[in-house]
C-alpha positions as CSV (number, residue, x, y, z in Angstrom):
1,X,-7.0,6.2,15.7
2,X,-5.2,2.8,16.1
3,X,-5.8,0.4,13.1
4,X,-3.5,-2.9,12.3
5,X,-3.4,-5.2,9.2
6,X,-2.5,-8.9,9.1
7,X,-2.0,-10.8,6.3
8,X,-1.8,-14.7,5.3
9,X,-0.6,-15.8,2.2
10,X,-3.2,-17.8,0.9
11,X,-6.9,-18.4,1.5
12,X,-6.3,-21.5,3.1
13,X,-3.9,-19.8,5.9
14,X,-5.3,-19.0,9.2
15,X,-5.0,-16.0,10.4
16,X,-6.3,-15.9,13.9
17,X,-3.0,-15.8,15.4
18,X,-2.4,-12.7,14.3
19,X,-6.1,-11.5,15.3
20,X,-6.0,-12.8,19.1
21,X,-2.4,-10.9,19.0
22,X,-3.8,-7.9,17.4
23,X,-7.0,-7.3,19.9
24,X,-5.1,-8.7,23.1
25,X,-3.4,-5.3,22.0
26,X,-6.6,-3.8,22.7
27,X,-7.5,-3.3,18.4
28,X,-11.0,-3.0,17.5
29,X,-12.2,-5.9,15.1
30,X,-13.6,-3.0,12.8
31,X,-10.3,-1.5,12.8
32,X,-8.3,-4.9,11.4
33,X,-7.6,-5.1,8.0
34,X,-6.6,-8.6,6.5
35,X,-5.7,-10.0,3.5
36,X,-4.9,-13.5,2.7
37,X,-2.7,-12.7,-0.5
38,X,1.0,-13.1,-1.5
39,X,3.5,-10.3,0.3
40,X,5.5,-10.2,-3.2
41,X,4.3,-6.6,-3.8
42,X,1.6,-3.9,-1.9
43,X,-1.4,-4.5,-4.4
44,X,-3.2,-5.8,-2.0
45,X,-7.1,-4.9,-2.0
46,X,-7.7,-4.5,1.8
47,X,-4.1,-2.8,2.5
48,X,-4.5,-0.1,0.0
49,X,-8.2,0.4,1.6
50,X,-5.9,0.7,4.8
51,X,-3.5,3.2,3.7
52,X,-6.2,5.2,2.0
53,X,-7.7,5.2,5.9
54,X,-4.6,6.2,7.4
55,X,-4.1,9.8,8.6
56,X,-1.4,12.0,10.3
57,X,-0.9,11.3,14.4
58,X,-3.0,7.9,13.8
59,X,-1.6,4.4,14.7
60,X,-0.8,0.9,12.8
61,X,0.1,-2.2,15.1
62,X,1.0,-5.2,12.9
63,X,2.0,-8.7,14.7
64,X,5.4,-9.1,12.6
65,X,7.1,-6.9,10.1
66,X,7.0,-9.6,7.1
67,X,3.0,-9.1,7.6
68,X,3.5,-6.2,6.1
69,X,5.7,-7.9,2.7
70,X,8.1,-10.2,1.9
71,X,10.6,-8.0,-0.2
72,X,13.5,-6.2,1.9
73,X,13.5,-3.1,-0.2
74,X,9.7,-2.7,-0.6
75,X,9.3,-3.2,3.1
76,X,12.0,-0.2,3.9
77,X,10.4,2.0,1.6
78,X,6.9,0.8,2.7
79,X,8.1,1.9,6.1
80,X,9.4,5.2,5.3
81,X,6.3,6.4,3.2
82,X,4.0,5.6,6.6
83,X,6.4,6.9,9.2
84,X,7.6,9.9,7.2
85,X,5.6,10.6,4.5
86,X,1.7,9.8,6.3
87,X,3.6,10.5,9.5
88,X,2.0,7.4,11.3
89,X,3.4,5.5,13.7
90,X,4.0,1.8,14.1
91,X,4.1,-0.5,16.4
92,X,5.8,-4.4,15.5
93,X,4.0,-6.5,18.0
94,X,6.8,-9.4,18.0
95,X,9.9,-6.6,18.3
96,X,9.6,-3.8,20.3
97,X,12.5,-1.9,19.3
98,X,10.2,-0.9,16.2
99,X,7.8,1.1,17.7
100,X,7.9,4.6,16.8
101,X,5.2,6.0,19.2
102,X,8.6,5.9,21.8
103,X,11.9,7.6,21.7
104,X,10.9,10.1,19.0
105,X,14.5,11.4,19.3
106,X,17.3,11.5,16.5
107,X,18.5,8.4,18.3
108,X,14.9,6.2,18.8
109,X,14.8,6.8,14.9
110,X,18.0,5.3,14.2
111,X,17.9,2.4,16.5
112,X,14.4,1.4,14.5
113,X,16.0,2.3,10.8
114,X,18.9,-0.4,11.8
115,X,16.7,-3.0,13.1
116,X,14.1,-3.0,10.5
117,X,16.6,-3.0,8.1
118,X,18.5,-6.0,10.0
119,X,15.4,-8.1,10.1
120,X,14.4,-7.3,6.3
121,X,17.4,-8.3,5.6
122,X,18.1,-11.6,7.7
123,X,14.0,-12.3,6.2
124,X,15.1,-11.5,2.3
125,X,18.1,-13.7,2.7
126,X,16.5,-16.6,4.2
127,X,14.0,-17.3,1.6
128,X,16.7,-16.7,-1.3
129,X,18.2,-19.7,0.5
130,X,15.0,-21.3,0.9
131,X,14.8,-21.3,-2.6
132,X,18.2,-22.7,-3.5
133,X,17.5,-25.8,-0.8
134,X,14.2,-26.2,-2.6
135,X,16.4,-26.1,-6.3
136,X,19.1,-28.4,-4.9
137,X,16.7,-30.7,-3.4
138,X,14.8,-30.9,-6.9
139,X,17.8,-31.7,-8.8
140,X,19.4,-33.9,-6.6
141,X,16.2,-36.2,-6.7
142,X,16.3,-35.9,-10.9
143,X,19.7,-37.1,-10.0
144,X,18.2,-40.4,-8.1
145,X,15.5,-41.0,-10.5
146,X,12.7,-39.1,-9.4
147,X,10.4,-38.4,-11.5
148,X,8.0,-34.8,-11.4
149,X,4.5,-34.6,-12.3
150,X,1.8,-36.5,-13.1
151,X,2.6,-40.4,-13.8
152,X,2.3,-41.4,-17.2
153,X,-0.7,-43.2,-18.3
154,X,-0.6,-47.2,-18.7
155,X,-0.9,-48.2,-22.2
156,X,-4.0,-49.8,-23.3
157,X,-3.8,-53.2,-23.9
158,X,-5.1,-53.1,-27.8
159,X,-2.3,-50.3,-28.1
160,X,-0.4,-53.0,-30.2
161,X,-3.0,-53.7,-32.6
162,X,-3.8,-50.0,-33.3
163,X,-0.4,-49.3,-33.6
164,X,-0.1,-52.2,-36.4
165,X,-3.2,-50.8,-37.7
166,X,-1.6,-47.3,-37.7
167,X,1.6,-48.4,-39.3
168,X,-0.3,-50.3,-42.5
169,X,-2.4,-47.8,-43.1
170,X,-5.5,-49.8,-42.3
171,X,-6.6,-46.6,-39.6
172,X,-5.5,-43.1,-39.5
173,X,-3.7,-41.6,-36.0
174,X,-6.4,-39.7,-35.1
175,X,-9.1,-42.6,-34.9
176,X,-5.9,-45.5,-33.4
177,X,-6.3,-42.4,-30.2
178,X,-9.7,-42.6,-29.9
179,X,-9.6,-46.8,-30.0
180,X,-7.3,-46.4,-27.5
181,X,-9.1,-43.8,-25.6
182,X,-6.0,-41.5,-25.6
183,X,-5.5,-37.6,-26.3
184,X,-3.9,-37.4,-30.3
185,X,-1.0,-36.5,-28.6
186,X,-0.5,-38.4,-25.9
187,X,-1.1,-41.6,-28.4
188,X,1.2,-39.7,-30.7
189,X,4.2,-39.7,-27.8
190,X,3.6,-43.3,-27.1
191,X,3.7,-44.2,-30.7
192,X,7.3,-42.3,-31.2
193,X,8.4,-43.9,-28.2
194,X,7.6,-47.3,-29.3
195,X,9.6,-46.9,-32.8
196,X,12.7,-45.7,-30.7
197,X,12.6,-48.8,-28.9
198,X,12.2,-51.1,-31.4
C-alpha cells in the first residue's frame, strides 16, 4: 500500500500544494493523511493514525522532508524508525535522491543517510538564524523607538479632576477608575506616572 502525509502549520495554511503534488503521484485521496499543526514534535493526531496504518513492504510519499517535522534530530530518528524499524519505504517528492524503494544496496542507503541528514541540517540552521534576524530586528527597532504591543489608551479628559479627587481624599482609587472608565490598574499606572512627572 502507498499512503503519504502532508502537513501545514496552521489552520489557516493551504495545503493543496502538497495534495495536487501528492495525487499527480498517482496517491489515493483516502490514502492522504494531513495535519495543519506545528512540526515542533510528532504528536500529531492524523500522523500517529498514519504510522499506526503503516506496515512492512508498504509505501509513504511525502512532498518535502520538513513535512514530516521541523527538528533535525527528530526528523533523522523519525526516518530511521520507518525505514528500519516499520521497514517502509519513502519517497521525498521534491529530492529524489531520498527514495528508498531504489538502490537498496549498502551504497543507495548511504547516499540517502547523507542527504537527509544534509538537508535537516541546512533546514535546522536556517530557522536558528531566522530567529536571531527576527531577535535583531526587534531590538534594533526598541533601539529606534518602536514601541510593541497594544497602544496605550488616551487619558480621559476628567482624568485630572479624579486624580485631584483621588489625591484629597474626596473618592477612593477604585471608584476615580470607574469615573474614568478605566481598569483599577490601568488608572493605577496612569496615576503613578503622573506623580513621576510632576
Amino acid at each position: 500500500m502507498t499512503f503519504s502525509y502532508c502537513r501545514v502549520s496552521t489552520k489557516e495554511q493551504n495545503e493543496d500544494r502538497q495534495i495536487i503534488a501528492l495525487e499527480s503521484y498517482g496517491i489515493s485521496k483516502k490514502n492522504i493523511f494531513i495535519d495543519k499543526e506545528s512540526g515542533k514534535d510528532f504528536n500529531r493526531k492524523n500522523y500517529r493514525k498514519l504510522m499506526k496504518k503503516l506496515k512492512s513492504g508498504d509505501i509513504l510519499v511525502i512532498k518535502s522532508i520538513d513535512r514530516l517535522g521541523r527538528n533535525y534530530n527528530d526528523v533523522l530518528d523519525e526516518w530511521r524508525n520507518i525505514t528500519k524499524v516499520k521497514n517502509v519505504d519513502i519517497i521525498v517528492l521534491d529530492m529524489p535522491l531520498l527514495d528508498t524503494t531504489k538502490h537498496k544496496d549498502l551504497i543507495g542507503t548511504l547516499i540517502s543517510d547523507i542527504v537527509l541528514q544534509l538537508l535537516s541540517y541546512v533546514a535546522e540552521n536556517e530557522r536558528t538564524n531566522i530567529r536571531q534576524r527576527q531577535a535583531e530586528g526587534i531590538a534594533a527597532a526598541k533601539v529606534r523607538g518602536v514601541r510593541f504591543g497594544r497602544p496605550p489608551l488616551p487619558i480621559p479628559q476628567n482624568f485630572n479632576s479624579i486624580l485631584n479627587k483621588c489625591e484629597n481624599s474626596e473618592i477612593s482609587m477604585r471608584n476615580g477608575a470607574k469615573e474614568c472608565g478605566m481598569a483599577y490598574s490601568t488608572f493605577r499606572d496612569k496615576l503613578k506616572k503622573s506623580k513621576e512627572s510632576d
